[in-house]
C-alpha positions as CSV (number, residue, x, y, z in Angstrom):
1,X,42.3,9.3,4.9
2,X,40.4,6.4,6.7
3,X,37.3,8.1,6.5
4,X,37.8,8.8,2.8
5,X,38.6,4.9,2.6
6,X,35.9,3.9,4.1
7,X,33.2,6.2,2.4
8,X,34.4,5.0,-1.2
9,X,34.5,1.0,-0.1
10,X,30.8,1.6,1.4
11,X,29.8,3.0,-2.0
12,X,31.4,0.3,-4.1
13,X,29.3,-2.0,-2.1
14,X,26.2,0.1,-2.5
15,X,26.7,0.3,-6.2
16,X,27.4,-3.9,-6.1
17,X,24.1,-4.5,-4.3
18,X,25.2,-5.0,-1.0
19,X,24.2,-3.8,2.3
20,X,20.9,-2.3,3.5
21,X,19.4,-5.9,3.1
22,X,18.7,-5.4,-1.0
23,X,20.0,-8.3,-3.0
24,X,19.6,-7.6,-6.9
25,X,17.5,-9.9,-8.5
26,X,19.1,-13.5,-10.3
27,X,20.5,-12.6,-13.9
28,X,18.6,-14.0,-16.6
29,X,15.8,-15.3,-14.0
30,X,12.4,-15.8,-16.3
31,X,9.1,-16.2,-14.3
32,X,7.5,-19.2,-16.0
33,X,3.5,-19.7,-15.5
34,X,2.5,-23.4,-15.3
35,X,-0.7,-23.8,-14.0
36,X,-3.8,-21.5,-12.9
37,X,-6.1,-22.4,-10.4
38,X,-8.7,-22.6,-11.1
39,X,-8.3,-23.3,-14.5
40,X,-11.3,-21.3,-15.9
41,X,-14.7,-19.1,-15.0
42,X,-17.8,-18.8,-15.2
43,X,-19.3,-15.4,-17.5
44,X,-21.5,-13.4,-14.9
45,X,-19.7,-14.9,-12.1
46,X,-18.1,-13.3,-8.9
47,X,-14.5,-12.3,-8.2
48,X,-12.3,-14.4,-7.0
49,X,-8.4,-15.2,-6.4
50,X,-6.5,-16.5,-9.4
51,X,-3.5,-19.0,-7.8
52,X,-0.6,-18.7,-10.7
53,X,1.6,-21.9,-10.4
54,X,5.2,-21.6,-11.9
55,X,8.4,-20.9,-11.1
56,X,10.9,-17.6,-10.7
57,X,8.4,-15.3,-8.6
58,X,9.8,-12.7,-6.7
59,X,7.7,-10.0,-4.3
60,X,8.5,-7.9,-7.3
61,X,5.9,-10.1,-9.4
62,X,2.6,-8.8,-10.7
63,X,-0.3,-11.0,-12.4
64,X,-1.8,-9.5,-15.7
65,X,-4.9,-10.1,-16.7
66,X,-5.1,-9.0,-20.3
67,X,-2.7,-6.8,-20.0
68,X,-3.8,-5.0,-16.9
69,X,-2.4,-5.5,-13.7
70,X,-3.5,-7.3,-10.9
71,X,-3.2,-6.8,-7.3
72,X,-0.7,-9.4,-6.8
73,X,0.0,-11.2,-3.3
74,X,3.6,-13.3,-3.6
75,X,3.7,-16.5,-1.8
76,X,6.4,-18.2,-2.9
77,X,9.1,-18.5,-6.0
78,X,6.3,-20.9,-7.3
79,X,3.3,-19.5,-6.6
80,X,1.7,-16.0,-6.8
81,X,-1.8,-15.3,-6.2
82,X,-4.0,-12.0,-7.9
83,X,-7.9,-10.5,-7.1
84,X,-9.3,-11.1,-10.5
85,X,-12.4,-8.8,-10.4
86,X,-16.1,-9.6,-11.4
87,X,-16.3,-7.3,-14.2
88,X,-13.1,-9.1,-15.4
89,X,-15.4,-12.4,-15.9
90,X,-18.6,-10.3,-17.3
91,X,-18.3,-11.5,-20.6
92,X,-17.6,-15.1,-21.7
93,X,-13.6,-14.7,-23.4
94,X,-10.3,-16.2,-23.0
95,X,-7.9,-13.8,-21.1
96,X,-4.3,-13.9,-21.2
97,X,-2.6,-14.2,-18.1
98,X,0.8,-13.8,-17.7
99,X,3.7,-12.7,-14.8
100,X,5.6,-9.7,-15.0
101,X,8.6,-9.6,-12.8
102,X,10.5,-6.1,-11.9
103,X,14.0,-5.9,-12.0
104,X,13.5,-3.9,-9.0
105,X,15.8,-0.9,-8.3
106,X,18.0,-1.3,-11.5
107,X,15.0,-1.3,-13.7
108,X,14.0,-3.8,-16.3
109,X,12.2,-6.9,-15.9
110,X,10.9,-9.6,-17.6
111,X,7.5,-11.3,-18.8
112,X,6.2,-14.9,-18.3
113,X,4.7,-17.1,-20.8
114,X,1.4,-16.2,-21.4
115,X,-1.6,-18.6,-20.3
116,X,-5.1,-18.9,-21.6
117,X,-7.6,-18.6,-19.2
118,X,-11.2,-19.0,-20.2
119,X,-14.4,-17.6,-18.9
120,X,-17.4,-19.9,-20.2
């Protein structure tokens, strides 16, 4: 009986997200993107890291670049930083930029504002 007991009380804190150091990510958390830097690019020019400024990052964040993902390094709930390639910036264009953030095990997710960034 005590074994049973404690097998059903370790899954009812499994299912609540506790244990095996997972947390489940803040309800209703939106990833908000204030500032890029830097703030635009040259047409032609080389790659180079994007910094995304904001706020509600988790290391479940990805930058996209028109849609596309980008590898995505998180630094901080504030600031994430992506490899924005040269053929990205090959043509002059303003791309959208914008946050996705997983809901990690449990699905889901949500999107930041989107950001125009523009390559002259």
């Amino acid at each position: 009986m005590k074994t049973t007991c404690s097998l059903i009380a370790t899954v009812l804190l499994l299912a609540l997200g506790v244990g095996c150091g997972y947390s489940r990510p803040a309800a209703g958390v939106t990833p908000t993107v204030t500032t890029l830097a830097p703030a635009s690019a040259t047409a032609g020019g080389p790659a180079f890291p994007l910094t995304v400024n904001g706020s509600g990052f988790s290391p479940a964040s990805v930058v996209y670049w028109n849609t596309s993902p980008r590898p995505t390094t998180y630094v901080s709930a504030s600031q994430v930083t992506a490899q924005i390639g040269a053929a990205d910036i090959m043509t002059a264009t303003n791309a959208s930029v914008y946050v996705h953030t997983s809901g990690g095990a449990y699905g889901g997710g949500t999107n930041s504002n989107t950001v125009s960034f523009p390559v002259n």
